[in-house]
Each structure stands twice: as C-alpha cells, then as structure tokens.
C-alpha angles and dihedrals in degrees: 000000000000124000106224113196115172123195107193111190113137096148098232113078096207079074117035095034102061082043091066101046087055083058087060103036100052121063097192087063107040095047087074095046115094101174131005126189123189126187089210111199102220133171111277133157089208093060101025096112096063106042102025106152102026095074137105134153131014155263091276092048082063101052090049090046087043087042096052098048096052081049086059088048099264121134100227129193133173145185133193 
C-alpha cells in the first residue's frame, strides 16, 4: 500500500484551480490521493503586490474545496 502525497503550486490559478477541482470531481482520481497540499492563490489585499494578477477566489473558495475533499477521504491542506 502506497502512500500518495500531491503539492500542487503552479503560481497561475487558471491552471492549477481547475486542477484541483478535478481532484475533487473525479474518484478515480482522488481514491488514490493520501494527502494533498495547494498553495491557492486566492484574493487577498495583504498579498496583492506580489501575485497580482495570478489570483482568483477566496478564502472561502479554499475551505469548500478543502471541505469537499476531506469529505472524499483525502487529507487536504492549503496555504495562501
């Protein structure tokens, strides 16, 4: 038994987004997945300066996508 562990961190969220929700989306995919781990680049005021541009969604956007993965049995973390 293999332990699976993803990083996604790409830097441009029209990537690496819908990357993740495929993640979610597709059990044939996350079944095989034991930790997963997204830098989500998210908007935020605080680090607006350095990834302006790269950023879409929120916070929030992060805890439901988050949410819905622990829910698949995948241990999900993320950072902004």
């Amino acid at each position: 038994d293999d332990l699976i562990v993803v990083k996604l961190d790409i830097d441009y969220s029209d990537i690496e987004v819908p990357l993740a929700h495929q993640l979610l989306e597709d059990d044939s995919i996350n079944k095989l997945v034991d930790q997963f781990y997204f830098e989500h680049h998210v908007e935020m005021n605080e680090i607006a300066r350095c990834w302006r541009g790269f950023m879409k969604g929120s916070v929030q956007d992060s805890f439901e996508l988050m949410n819905g993965l622990r829910k698949k049995g995948v241990a999900a973390h993320f950072w902004v």
